[in-house]
C-alpha positions in Angstrom: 10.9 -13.8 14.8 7.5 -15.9 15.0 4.4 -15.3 12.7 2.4 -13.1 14.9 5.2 -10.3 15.2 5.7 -10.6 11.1 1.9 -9.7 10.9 1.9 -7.1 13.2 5.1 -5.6 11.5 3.0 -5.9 8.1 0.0 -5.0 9.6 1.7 -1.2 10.4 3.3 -1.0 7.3 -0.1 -1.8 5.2 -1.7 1.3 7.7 0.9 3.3 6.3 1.1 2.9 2.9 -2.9 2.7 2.7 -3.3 6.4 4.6 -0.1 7.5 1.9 -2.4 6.0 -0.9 -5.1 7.6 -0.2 -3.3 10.8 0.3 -1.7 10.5 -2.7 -5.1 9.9 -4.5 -6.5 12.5 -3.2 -3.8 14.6 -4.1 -3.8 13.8 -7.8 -7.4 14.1 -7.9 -6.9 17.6 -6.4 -4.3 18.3 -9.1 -6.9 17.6 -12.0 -9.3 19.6 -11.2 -6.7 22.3 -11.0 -5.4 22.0 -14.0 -2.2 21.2 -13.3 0.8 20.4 -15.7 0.8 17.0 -17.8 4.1 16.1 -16.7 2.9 17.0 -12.9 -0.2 15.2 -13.1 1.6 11.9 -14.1 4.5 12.0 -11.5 1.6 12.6 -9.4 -0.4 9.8 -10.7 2.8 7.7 -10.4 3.3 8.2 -6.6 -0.4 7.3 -6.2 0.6 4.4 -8.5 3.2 3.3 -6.7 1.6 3.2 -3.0 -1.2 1.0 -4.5 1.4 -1.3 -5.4 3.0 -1.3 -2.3 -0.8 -2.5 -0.6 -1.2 -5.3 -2.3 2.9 -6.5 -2.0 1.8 -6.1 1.9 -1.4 -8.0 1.4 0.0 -10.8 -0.8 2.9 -10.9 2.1 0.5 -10.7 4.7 -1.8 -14.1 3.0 1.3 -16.2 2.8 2.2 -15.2 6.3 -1.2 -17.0 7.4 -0.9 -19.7 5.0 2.0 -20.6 6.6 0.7 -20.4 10.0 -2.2 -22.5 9.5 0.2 -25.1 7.9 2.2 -25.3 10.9 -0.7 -25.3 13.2 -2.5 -28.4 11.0 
């Protein structure tokens, strides 16, 4: 599989987990002003956690996809 369909594949998957992010944000947020639970809050707080993790492995993935590219096109 060449460069381009790599970024592409990444590319989707960084879509996703940014519109889960932001969900899941907006979601905890939701759940504050509610009130809700300690222990719901942070589980909450986790996903939300957890999908902005998952960004930046796709970014960082994503930058040494097109490091490598432009090294083999020097």
């Amino acid at each position: 599989m060449d460069v381009e369909d790599n970024l592409k594949k990444l590319q989707s998957s960084f879509s996703y987990a940014s519109s889960a992010c932001a969900a899941a944000e907006a979601r905890y947020l939701a759940m504050t002003r509610e009130g809700a639970a300690p222990a719901a809050l942070a589980r909450a707080r986790f996903a939300w956690r957890q999908f902005e993790a998952r960004k930046d492995a796709i970014i960082e993935r994503m930058v040494a996809l097109e490091e490598l590219e432009a090294g083999t096109t020097a």
